[in-house]
C-alpha positions as CSV (number, residue, x, y, z in Angstrom):
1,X,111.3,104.0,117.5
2,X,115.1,103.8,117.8
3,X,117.4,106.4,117.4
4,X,118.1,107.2,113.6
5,X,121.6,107.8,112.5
6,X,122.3,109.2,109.0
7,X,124.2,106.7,107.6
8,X,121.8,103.7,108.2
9,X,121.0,101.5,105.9
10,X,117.9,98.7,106.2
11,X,116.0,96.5,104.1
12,X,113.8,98.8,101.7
13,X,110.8,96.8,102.3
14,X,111.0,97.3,105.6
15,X,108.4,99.3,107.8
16,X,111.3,100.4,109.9
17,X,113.2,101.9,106.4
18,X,109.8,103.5,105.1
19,X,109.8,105.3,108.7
20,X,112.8,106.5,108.2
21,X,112.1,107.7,104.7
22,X,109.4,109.6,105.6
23,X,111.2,111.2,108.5
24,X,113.7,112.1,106.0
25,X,110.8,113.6,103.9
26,X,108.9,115.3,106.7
27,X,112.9,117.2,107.6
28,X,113.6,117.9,103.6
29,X,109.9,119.5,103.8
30,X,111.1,121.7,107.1
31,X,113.9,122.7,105.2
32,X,116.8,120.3,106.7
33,X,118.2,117.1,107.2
34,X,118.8,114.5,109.8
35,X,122.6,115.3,109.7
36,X,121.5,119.0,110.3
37,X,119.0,118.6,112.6
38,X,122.0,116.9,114.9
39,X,123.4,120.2,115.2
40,X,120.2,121.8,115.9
41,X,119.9,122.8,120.1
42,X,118.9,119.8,122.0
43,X,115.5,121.1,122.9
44,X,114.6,122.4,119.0
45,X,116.4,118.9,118.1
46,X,113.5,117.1,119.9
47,X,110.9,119.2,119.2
48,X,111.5,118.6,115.4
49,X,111.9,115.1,115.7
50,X,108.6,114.5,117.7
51,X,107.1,116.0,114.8
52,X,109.2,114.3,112.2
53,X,107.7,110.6,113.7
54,X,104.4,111.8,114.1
55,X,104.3,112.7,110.6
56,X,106.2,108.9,110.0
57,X,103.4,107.2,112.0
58,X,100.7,109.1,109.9
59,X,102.0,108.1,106.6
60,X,102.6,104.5,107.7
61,X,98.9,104.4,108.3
62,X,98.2,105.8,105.0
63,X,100.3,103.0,103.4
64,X,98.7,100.5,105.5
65,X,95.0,101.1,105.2
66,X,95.7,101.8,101.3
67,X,97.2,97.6,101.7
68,X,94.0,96.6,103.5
69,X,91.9,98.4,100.8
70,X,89.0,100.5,101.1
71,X,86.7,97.6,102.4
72,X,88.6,96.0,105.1
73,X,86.8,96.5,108.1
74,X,90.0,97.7,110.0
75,X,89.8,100.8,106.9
76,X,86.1,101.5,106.6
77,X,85.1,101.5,110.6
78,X,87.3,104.6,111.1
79,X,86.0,107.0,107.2
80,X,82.2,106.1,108.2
């Protein structure tokens, strides 16, 4: 992932914009922003923001195995 600056702007269909929605969810849940989390010492900075993509990457699989559906053998190999 590239770095995320507050004021971006990308296609809302995007994969790349839904990542950074859910980072942006994940930072509002933690009780800050990404313009906050700027100010935040360097090490805390990264600590939160490992966490905040991990959390991305999680949801992002959500959303894709809910595409695939329940069946799709790419879904149902990894909930059996």
């Amino acid at each position: 992932m590239g770095p995320i600056s507050a004021g971006s702007h990308h296609d809302p269909h995007s994969a790349t914009s839904l990542e950074h929605l859910f980072i942006e969810e994940y930072l509002h849940e933690m009780g800050t922003s990404l313009r906050e989390a700027h100010s935040l010492p360097h090490d805390e900075y990264h600590r939160l923001m490992c966490k905040a993509v991990t959390y991305a990457a999680l949801r992002l699989a959500e959303v894709e195995a809910h595409k695939l559906g329940p069946h799709h053998p790419r879904v149902s190999d990894h909930f059996h």
